[in-house]
Wavefront OBJ file of the C-alpha trace (Angstrom):
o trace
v 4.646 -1.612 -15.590
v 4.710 1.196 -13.073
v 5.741 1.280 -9.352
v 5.264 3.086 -6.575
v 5.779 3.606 -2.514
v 4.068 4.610 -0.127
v 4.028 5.712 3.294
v 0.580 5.740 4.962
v 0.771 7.942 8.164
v -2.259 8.635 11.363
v -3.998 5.223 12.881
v -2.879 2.769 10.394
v -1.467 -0.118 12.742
v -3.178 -2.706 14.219
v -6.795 -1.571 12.521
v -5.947 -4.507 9.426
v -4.276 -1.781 7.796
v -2.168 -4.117 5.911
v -4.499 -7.210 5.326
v -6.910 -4.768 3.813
v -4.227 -3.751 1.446
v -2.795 -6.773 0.331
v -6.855 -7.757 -0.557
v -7.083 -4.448 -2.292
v -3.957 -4.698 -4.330
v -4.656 -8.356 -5.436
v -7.957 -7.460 -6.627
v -6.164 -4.883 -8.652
v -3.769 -7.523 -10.189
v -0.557 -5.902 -8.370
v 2.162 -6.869 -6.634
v 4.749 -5.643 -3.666
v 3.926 -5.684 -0.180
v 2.423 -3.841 2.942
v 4.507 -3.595 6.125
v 4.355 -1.792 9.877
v 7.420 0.689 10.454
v 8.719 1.196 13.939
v 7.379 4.584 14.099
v 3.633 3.512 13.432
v 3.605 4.535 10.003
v 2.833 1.804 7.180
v 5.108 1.138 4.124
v 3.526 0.086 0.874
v 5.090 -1.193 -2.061
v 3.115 -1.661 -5.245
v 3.997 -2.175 -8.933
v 1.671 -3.137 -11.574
v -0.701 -1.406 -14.516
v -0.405 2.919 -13.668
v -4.284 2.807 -13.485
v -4.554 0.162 -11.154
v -2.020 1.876 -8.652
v -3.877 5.073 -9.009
v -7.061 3.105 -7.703
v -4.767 1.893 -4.836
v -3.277 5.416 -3.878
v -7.433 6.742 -3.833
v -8.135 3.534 -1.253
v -4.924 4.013 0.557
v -6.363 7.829 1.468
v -8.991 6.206 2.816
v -7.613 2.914 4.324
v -10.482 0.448 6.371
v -13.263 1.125 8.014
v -11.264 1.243 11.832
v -8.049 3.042 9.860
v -7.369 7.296 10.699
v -5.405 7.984 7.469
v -3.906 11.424 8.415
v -0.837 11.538 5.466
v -0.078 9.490 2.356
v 3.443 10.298 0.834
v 3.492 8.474 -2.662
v 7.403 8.175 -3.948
v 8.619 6.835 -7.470
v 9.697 2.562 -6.825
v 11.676 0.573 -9.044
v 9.109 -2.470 -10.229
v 11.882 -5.074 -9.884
v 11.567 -4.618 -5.870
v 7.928 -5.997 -5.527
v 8.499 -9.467 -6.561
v 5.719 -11.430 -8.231
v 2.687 -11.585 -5.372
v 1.639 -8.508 -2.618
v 2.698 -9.975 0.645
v 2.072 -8.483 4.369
v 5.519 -7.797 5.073
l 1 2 3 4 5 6 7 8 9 10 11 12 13 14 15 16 17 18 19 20 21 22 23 24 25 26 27 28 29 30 31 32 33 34 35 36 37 38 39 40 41 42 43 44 45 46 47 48 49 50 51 52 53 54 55 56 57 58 59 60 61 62 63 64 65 66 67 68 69 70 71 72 73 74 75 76 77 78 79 80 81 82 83 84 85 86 87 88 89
């Protein structure tokens, strides 16, 4: 199992950013979650088959239809953190 997180920067809040995600990721069979930070960015945390999170960093670029994805930082995660579902944190 591989992990990742990432940080999803431009007009990603309040657009269903994060519902979007969590239906993305659960299609893809992984888990974690998908939550606002304070400073308008969104935090995602997913852990699952390398390929599958690979699909989810290409989607991530893109985000929704009503989502401005300006950055996506993707960092190394520890799989143990994402518990056993992909929640809307």
């Amino acid at each position: 199992m591989s992990a990742a997180r990432f940080i999803v920067s431009g007009k990603v809040q309040g657009v269903w950013f994060r519902a979007a995600t969590q239906e993305q990721a659960r299609a893809l069979g992984l888990s974690g979650y998908a939550r606002n930070l304070a400073d308008g960015r969104v935090e995602v945390l997913a852990a699952g088959d390398a390929l599958a999170l690979d699909t989810l960093t290409a989607w991530l670029r893109q985000g929704p239809p009503l989502a401005q994805v300006e950055d996506l930082e993707r960092l190394p995660a520890r799989d143990d953190e994402a518990g056993d579902a992909f929640l809307i944190g």
